[in-house]
C-alpha positions in Angstrom: 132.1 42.2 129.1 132.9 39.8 126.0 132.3 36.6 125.9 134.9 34.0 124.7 134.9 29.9 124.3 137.4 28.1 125.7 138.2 24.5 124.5 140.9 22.8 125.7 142.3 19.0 125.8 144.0 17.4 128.7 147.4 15.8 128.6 147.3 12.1 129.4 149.7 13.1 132.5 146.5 15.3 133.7 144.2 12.9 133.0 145.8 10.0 135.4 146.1 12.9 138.3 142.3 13.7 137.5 141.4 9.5 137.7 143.7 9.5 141.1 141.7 12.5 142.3 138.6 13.3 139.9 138.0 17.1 140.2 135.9 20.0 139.6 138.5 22.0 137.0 135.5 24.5 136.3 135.5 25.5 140.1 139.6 25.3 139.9 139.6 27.7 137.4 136.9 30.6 138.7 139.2 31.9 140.6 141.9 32.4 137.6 139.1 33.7 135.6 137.9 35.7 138.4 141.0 37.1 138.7 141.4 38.4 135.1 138.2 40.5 135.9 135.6 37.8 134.8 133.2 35.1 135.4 132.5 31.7 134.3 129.2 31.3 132.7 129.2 27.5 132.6 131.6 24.6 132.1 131.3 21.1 130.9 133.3 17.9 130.0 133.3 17.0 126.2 133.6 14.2 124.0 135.9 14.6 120.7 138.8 17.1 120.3 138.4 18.9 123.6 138.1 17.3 127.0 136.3 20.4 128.3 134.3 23.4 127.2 133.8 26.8 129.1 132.0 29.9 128.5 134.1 32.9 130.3 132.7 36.9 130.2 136.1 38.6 130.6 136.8 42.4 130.2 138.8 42.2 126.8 140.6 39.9 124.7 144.3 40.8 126.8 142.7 39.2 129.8 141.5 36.2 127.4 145.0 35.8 126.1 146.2 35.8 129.8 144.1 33.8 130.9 144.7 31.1 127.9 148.9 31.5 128.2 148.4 30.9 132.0 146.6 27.8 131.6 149.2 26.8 128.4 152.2 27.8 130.9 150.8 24.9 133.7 151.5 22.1 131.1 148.6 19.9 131.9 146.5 20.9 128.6 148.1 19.4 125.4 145.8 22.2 123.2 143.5 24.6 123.3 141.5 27.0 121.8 139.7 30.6 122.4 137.3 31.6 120.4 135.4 34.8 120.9 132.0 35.2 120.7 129.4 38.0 119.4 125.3 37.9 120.3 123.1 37.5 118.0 122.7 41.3 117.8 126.1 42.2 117.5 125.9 39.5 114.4 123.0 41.4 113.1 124.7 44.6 113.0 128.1 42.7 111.0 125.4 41.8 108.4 124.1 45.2 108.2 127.9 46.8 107.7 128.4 44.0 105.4 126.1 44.8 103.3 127.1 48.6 102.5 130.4 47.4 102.2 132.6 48.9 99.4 134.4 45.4 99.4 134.5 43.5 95.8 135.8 39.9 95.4 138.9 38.8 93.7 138.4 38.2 89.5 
């Protein structure tokens, strides 16, 4: 499984449904992501850019994509954003590569 984190900011329409009838939108959403093949690791409510934050192990980046353009197609998120994510190993090993790379900079 990869992980990916998802970022996303709530329109102000969502937002006035949420104050009329505050919600879990982590435990709305484990099914979706369940559904796609995956799990939620963990969720939480942000301050700055993004109203929320989640950490999702799904099977590939097509169930990533799907699950981002589902949540786009709803409407109630203005923007969001998926970024995947490597361990700390898998960064290691990207360093190692890196460094026998045949790659020389521009000039």
């Amino acid at each position: 499984m990869a992980h990916y984190l998802y970022q996303a900011a709530y329109t102000s329409e969502a937002w006035k449904a949420m104050d009329a009838n505050p919600q879990d939108r982590i435990a709305a959403v484990t099914p979706a992501v369940e559904g796609m093949g995956g799990r939620v690791v963990g969720g939480w409510l942000a301050f700055g850019e993004y109203d929320v934050v989640a950490v999702f192990d799904l099977p590939d980046n097509v169930s990533a994509a799907a699950f981002a353009l589902a949540v786009a197609a709803a409407g109630s998120v203005k923007s969001a954003k998926t970024t995947p994510l490597i361990s700390v190993e898998e960064g290691i090993e990207a360093m190692k590569r890196a460094g026998g790379s045949a790659y020389t900079p521009p000039g």
